[in-house]
N, C-alpha and C positions, 0 to 999 in steps of 0.2 A: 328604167330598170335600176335598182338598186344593188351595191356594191354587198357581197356578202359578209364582210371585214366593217362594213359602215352599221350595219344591223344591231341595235344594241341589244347586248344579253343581261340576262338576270345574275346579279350574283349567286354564287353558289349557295344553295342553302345548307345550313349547320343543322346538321342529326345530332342531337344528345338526348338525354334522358333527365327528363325536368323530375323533381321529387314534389310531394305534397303542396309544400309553401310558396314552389314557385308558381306552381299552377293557380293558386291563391291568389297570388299577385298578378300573373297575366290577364285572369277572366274576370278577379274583380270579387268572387266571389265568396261566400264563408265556407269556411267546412263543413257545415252541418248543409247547405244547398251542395256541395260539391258530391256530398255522398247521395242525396236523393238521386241527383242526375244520372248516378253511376248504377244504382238500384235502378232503374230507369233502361239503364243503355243508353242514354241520351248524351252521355260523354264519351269521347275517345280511349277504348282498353289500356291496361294497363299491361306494363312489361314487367313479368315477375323477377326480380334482382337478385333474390335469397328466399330465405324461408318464411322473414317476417317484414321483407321491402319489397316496394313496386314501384313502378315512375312510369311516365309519360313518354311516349315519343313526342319530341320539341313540334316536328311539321306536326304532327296531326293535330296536335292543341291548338298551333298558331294558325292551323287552317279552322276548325272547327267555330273560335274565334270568330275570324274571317265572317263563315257564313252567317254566324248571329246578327253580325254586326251586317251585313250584307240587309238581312230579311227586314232588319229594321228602318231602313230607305221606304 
């Protein structure tokens, strides 16, 4: 039986709100695919910031990520 204290945990993960170019930079992708995707729904929603800004929840990008990179195994 193992020790509850000995169990290793995840770091916490960091919520922020990634903007256009970082999302760019995480997935790799251009702008002109990052908008099909979004026409699509095939990308993680966006967080309305103001009247003329949006951004990203950081988890759900870096999970979304994740599954692509998953499917392609």
């Amino acid at each position: 039986m193992s020790n509850p204290e000995q169990i290793q945990e995840h770091p916490p993960v960091e919520h922020r709100i990634l903007r256009f170019d970082e999302v760019q930079a995480k997935t790799g992708f251009k702008r002109a695919h990052l908008y099909n995707l979004m026409q699509k729904g095939e990308l993680p929603r966006t967080v309305r910031l103001g009247v003329r800004a949006v951004g990203w929840n950081s988890v759900e990008v870096e999970q979304w990520v994740l599954e692509r990179l998953a499917r392609q195994v």
